[in-house]
N, C-alpha and C positions, 0 to 999 in steps of 0.2 A: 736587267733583273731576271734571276731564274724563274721558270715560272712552272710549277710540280702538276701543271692536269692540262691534259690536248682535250680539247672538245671538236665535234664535228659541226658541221652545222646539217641542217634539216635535208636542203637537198644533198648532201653531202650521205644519206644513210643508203646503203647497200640497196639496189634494183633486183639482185639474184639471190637467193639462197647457193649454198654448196653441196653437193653430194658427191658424196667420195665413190659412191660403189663405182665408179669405170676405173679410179686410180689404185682400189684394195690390189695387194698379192698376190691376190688369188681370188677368183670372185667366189661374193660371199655363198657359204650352204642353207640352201632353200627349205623352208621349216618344212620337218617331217610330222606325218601326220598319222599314227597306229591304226587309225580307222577306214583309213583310207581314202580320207578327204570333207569327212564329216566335219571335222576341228577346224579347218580351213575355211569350207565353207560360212559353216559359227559365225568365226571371228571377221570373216566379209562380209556378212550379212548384216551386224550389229557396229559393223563400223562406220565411219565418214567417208562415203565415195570415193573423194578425191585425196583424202590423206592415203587410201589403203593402196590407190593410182601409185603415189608418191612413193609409196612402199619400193616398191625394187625397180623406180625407173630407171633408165642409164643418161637418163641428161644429166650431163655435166653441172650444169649452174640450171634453177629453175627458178623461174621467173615471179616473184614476190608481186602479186596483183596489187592494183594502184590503189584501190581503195584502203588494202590492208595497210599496205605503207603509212596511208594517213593514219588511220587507226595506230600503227607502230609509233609514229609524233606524236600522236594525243598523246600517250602509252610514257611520252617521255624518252623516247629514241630520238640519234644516237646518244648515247651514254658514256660520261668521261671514261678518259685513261686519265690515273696516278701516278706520281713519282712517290715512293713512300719515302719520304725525306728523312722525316720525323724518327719513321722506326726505323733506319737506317742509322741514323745518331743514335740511338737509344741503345743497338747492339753493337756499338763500335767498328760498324764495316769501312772499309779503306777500298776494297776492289770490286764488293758484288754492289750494285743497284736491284733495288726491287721495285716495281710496276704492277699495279692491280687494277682491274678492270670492275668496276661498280653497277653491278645487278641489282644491288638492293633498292636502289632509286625509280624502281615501277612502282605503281601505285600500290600493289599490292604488297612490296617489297623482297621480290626476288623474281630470277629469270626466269622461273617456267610461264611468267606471260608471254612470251613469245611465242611459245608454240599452243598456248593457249586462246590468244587471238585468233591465230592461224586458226586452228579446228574448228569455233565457234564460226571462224571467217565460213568457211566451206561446210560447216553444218546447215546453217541458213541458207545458204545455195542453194543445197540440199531439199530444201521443206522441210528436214528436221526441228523437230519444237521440243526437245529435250535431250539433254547432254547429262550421262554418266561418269560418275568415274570414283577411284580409290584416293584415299591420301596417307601418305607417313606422314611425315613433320609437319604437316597443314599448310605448306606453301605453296602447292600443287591445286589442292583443294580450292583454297581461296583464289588461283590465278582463274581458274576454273569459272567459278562462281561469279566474278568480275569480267570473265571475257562472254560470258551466257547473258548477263543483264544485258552489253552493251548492245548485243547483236539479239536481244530482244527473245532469248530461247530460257528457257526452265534448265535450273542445275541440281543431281542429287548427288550427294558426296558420300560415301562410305568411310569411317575415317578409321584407320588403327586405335582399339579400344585403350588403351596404357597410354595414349599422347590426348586422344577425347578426353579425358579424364583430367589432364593438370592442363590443359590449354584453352582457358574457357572465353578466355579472351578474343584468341581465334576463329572459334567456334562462334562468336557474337557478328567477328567482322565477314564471315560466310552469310551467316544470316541477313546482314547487315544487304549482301547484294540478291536475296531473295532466296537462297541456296536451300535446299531439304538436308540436312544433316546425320547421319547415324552412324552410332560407334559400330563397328565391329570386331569380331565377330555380331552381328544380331540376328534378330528373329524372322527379318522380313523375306529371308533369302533362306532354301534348303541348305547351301554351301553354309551358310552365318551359322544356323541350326545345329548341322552336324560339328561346328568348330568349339560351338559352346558343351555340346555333348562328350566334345572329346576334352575339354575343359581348358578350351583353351582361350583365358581369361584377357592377357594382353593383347590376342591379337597380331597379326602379322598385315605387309602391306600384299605378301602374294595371297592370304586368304581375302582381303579386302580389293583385289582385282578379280577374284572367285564372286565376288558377292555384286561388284560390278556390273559383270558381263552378265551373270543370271540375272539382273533387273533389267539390262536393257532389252535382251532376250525375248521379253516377258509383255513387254509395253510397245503400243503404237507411236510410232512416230518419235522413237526414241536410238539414239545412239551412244555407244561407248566410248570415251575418249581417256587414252592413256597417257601418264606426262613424265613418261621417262621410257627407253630401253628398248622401243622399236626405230627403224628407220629415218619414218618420215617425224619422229620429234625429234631427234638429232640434229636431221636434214633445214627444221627452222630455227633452231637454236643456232645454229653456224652464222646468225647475223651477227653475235657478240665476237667471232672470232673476226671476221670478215670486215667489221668496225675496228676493232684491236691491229688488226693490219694496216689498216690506212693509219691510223694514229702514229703508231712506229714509223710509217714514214714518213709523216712531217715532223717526225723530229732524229729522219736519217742514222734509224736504229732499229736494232732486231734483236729478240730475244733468243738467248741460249736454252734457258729451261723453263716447263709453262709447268705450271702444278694448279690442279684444283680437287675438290674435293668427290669423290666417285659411291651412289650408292647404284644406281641402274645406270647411270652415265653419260644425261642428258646437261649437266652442265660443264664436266669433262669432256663431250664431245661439243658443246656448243664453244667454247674458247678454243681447246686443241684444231679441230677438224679441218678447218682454214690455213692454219699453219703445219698441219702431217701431209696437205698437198703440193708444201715443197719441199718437204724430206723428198717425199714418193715421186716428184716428177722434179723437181730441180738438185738431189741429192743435199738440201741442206741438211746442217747435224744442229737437231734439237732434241734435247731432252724432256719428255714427257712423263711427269711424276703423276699418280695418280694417290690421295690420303683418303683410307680409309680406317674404319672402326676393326680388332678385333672379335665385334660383337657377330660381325659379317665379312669376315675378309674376302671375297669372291674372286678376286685377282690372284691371290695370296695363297689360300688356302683350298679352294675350289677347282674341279677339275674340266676343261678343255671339250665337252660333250652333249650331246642334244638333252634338254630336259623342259619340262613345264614352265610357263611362267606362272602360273597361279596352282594353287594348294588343290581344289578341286579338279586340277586338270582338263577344262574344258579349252585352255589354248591346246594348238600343236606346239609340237616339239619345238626349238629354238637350237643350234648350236650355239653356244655360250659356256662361259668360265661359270661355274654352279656349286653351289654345296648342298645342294638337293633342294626338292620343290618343296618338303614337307620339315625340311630341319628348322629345326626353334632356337631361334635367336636371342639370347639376353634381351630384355628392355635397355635403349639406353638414349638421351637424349637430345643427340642429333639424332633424331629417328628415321631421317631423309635416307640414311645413309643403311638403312638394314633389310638389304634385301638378299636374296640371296644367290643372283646371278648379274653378272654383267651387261648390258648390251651387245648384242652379235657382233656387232661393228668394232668395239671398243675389244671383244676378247679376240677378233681375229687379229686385229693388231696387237694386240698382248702377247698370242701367241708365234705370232714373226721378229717377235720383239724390240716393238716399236715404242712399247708403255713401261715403263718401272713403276710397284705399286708399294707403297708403304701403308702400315697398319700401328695404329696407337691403341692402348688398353684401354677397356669400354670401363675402367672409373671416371675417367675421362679429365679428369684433376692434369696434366700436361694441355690437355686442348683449351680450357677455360681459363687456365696462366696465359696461356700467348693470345687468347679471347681479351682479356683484359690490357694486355698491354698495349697491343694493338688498337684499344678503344683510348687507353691514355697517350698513345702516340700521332696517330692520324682522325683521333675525336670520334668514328662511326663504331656502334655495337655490330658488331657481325653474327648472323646465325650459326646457330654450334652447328653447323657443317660446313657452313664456312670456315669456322675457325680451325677445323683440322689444313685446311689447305694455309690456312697461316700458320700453322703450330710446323706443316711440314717443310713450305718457304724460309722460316725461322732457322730450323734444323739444318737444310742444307745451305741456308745462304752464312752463316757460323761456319762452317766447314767448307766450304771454299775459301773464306777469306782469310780462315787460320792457313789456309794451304798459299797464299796468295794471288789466288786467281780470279781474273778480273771479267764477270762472268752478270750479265741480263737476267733478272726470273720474272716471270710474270706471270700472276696469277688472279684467278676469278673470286672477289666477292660475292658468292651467287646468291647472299640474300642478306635482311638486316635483323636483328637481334630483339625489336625491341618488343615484342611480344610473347621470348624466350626469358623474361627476367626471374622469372622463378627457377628455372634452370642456371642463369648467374649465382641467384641466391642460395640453392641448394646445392649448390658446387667450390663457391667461393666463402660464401657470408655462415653458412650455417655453424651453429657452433655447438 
């Protein structure tokens, strides 16, 4: 009997994380800082010790401490691989297979718990008793807010004001883990202050990591914690790649192309990064698709150079793929996905050209077709940023198999749907 999902089992989950920096092209450029080390400073100050450690070490593999591990099992690690059977019949392929790897099955339901465990892991190490942070699409937020109760610390969320507003549901289940909530732009932060002054009513996620860091800034015994676009979140996100590996081979198979969805880059690097380790040191040839919104194309449209990561400027500079620190992004309902720089890591391989990026229209009517079919073929709602990495799996796996070539994709569901239903509904149902 075929049987469509590899599971691992418990002792079976990854003992190391992956860091790429000894195998990049060229090693990565170290954030520049105009002030001459003031922004540096900052952003070490109000960070988590050992995450910022993490930041530019050169170990190879780092060493996932035991307790977290457990915490990773509670967590519901490892987490299946897919054969998408279903959607496979459904678009009449004959030579591509498709594989997706299932994020949305944390409790929270999506993968940025993993590095969200993490941080709170080493927050409490710490003596830190309060955990900051920003959220687009509120799945950040929430992982947030659930990895602070467990490890027994205080979470304040600043959330993009256009997704606080129709997500109230979310916003309940933050609460829900004891979390402080506020839309932004708000009032509690100078950064918030000046954003509303300048009228800027939706909100963006780089002014809501502006709003962030000036609260952590501000408070004892508090730290910042980011869930996308540096280093060391990458670096714990690589457990879904580094699971997706073993899985492939007990069933003596390897994916051609991995596509997932990219708005800073933390679940495009947590699937890919595992697997560009043996482009980079074993010469395989994998195709790395990255789907994005053009609300934000940052791949696409953004240029190759040091800029901010937040609107007020209080980070240092980044090298990164950018369309500037202060550009205004349409609203659009994967919200995850608009930001407006890449991860370092992710544009330095873009720019060696390791990554292909695609971008779909921010009506967004093509990603909530393959959203729904997807949900009537393999039964799961997928978050609308997941569903670009299926709208874009769809696309290419059509077009290989008009060509007739018999070709692996795998890709990340990085979260589940179902607290996006209004978003279905004003996308699909409205009339």
């Amino acid at each position: 009997m075929f049987i469509d999902r590899v599971e691992l089992e418990p002792d079976e989950l990854p003992k190391y994380w992956y860091n790429i920096l000894p195998d990049l092209p060229e090693p990565l450029p170290k954030p520049m800082d105009p002030t001459g080390g003031d922004k540096i400073r900052f952003l070490e100050e109000v960070s988590i010790p050992e995450c910022w450690r993490q930041e530019y070490t050169d170990e190879r593999f780092v060493k996932i401490p035991d307790e977290l591990r457990e915490l990773y099992i509670h967590a519901g690690r490892p987490r299946p691989l897919y054969r998408a059977v279903r959607l496979e019949k459904a678009l009449k392929l004959k030579k591509v297979k498709i594989f997706y790897k299932r994020e949305d099955l944390s409790p929270t339901g999506s993968h940025k718990v993993n590095t969200a465990l993490a941080q709170a892991y080493y927050a409490k190490k710490a003596g830190i008793e309060t955990l900051v942070t920003e959220t687009g699409a509120g799945q950040w937020g929430t992982a947030l807010s659930y990895a602070a109760k467990l490890n027994d610390l205080n979470a304040v969320v600043f959330w993009v004001r256009s997704v606080y507003t129709w997500k109230r549901d979310r916003r309940t289940f933050m609460r829900l883990y004891g979390a402080k909530v506020y839309a932004s732009p708000s009032k509690i932060t100078e950064a918030g202050r000046e954003g509303l002054k300048r009228g800027e009513k939706e909100g963006s996620l780089g002014l809501a990591i502006s709003e962030g860091l000036e609260y952590a800034s501000k408070k004892r015994n508090t730290a910042y914690a980011l869930g996308s676009v540096l280093n060391h979140v990458l670096l714990h996100q690589t457990i879904i790649g580094l699971e997706a590996k073993e899985q492939f081979n007990k069933l003596d198979m390897y994916p051609d192309i991995i596509v997932a969805c990219l708005g800073g880059g933390s679940n495009f690097g947590g699937i890919s990064l595992p697997f560009m380790m043996d482009v980079l040191n074993k010469k395989k040839k994998i195709r790395f698709v990255a789907a994005q919104s053009e609300a934000a194309p940052n791949l696409i449209k953004g240029t190759y150079r040091y800029d901010y990561g937040d609107v007020a400027e209080y980070t240092p500079k980044l090298k990164m793929y950018t369309l500037g620190h202060k550009t205004r992004m349409p609203p659009i309902m994967a919200d995850g996905l608009r930001y407006h720089a890449a991860a370092p890591i992710i544009s330095l391989l873009r720019h060696h050209g390791y990554i292909d990026a695609l971008a779909y229209p921010t009506d967004e009517k093509s990603i909530f077709q393959a959203a729904k079919l997807f949900t009537e073929t393999e039964g799961w709602i997928p978050a609308p940023e997941s569903s670009y990495a299926i709208r874009a799996t769809i696309d290419i796996a059509k077009e290989l198999d008009k060509k007739g070539e018999e070709k692996i994709i795998l890709m990340n569901i990085s979260g589940h749907g179902f607290l996006d239903l209004y978003a279905y509904r004003k996308k699909l149902f409205a009339k």
